[in-house]
C-alpha positions as CSV (number, residue, x, y, z in Angstrom):
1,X,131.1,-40.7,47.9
2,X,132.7,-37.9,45.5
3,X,130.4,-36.4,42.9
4,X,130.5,-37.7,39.4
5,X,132.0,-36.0,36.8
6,X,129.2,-34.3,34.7
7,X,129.7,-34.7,31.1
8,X,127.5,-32.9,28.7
9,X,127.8,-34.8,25.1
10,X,126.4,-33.0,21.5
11,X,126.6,-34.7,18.4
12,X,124.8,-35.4,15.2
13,X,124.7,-38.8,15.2
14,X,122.5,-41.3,17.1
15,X,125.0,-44.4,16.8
16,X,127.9,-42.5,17.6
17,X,126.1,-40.6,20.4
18,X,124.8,-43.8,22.2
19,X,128.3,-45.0,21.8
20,X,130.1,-42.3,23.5
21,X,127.3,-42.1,26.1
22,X,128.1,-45.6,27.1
23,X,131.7,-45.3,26.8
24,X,131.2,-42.1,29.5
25,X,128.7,-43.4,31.7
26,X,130.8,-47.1,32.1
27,X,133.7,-45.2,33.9
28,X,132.5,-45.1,37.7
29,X,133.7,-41.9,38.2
30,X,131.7,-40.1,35.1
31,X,128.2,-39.2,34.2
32,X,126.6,-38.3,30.7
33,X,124.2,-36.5,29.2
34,X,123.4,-36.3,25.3
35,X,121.5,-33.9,23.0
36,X,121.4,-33.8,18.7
37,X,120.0,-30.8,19.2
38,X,121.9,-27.1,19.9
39,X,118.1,-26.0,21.8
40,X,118.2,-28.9,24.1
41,X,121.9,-28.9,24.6
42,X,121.6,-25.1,26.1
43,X,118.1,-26.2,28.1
44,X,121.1,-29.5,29.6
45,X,123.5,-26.5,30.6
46,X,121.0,-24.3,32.4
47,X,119.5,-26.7,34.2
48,X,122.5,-29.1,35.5
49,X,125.9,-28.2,36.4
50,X,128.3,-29.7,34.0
51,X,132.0,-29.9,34.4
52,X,132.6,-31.0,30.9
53,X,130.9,-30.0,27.5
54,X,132.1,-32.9,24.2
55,X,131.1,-31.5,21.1
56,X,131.1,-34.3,17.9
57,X,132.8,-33.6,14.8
58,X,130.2,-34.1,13.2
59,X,128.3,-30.1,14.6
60,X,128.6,-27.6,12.5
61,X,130.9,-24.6,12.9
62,X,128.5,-22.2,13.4
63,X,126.7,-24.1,15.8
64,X,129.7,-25.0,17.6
65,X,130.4,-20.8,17.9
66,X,127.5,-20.6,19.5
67,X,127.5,-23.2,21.6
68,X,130.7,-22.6,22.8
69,X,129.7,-18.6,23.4
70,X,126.7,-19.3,25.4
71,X,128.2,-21.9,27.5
72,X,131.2,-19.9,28.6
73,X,129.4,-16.8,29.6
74,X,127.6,-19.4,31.6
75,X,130.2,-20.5,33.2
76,X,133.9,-19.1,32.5
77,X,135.3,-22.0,33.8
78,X,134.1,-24.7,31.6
79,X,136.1,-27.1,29.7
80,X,134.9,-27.2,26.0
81,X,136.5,-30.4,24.1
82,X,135.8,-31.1,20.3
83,X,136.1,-35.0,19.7
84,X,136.1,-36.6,16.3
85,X,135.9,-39.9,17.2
86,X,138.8,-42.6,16.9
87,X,138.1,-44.3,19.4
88,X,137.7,-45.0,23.2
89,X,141.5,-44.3,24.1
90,X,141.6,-40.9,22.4
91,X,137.8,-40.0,24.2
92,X,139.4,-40.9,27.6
93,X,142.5,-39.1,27.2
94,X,140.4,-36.3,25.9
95,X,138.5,-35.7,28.6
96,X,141.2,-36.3,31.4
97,X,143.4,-33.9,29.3
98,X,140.8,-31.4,29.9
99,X,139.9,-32.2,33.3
100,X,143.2,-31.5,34.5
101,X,143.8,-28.6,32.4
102,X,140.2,-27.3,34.3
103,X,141.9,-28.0,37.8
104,X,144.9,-26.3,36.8
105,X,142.6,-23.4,35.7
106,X,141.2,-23.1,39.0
107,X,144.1,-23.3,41.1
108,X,145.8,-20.3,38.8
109,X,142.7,-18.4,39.8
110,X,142.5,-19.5,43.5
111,X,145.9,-18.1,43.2
């Protein structure tokens, strides 16, 4: 069996959050965790590997600065995608956009 994709979700809304943490985690071949919180996100991204970080419209630009700082000297690599919503088309599209653009990004590096 191939490893799920490892989705890492932050938002700043419960509803929405639950939402797009069931939309993610009813596609076989994706997993996801959720955090409100910009602490608990970064605890998330130390402690799992995650192929894929969501960020809601709804955090707040400096948050999303930092977040998006932090994570990539983590991991150069990652794929950092800012959803707004809109539905569960446009959140699937999203995230196989940047899940090719992330294999794509590896091959030019391999070389």
């Amino acid at each position: 069996m191939l490893n799920r994709i490892q989705v890492l979700v932050i938002g700043r809304q419960a509803e929405i959050m639950d939402s797009v943490l069931h939309l993610i985690n009813s596609t076989p071949d994706w997993e996801a965790a959720s955090t409100l919180a910009d602490e608990e996100a970064i605890e998330l991204f130390q402690q799992r590997r995650f192929d894929l970080v969501l960020i809601g419209g709804g955090v707040e630009p400096e948050s999303e600065a930092k977040l998006r700082a932090i994570f990539t000297f983590q991991n150069p690599l990652i794929r950092i995608v800012q959803h707004f919503g809109n539905g569960s088309s446009l959140l699937f599209a999203e995230i196989r956009a940047a899940l090719t653009a992330q294999e794509e990004g590896k091959y030019a590096l391999l070389g």
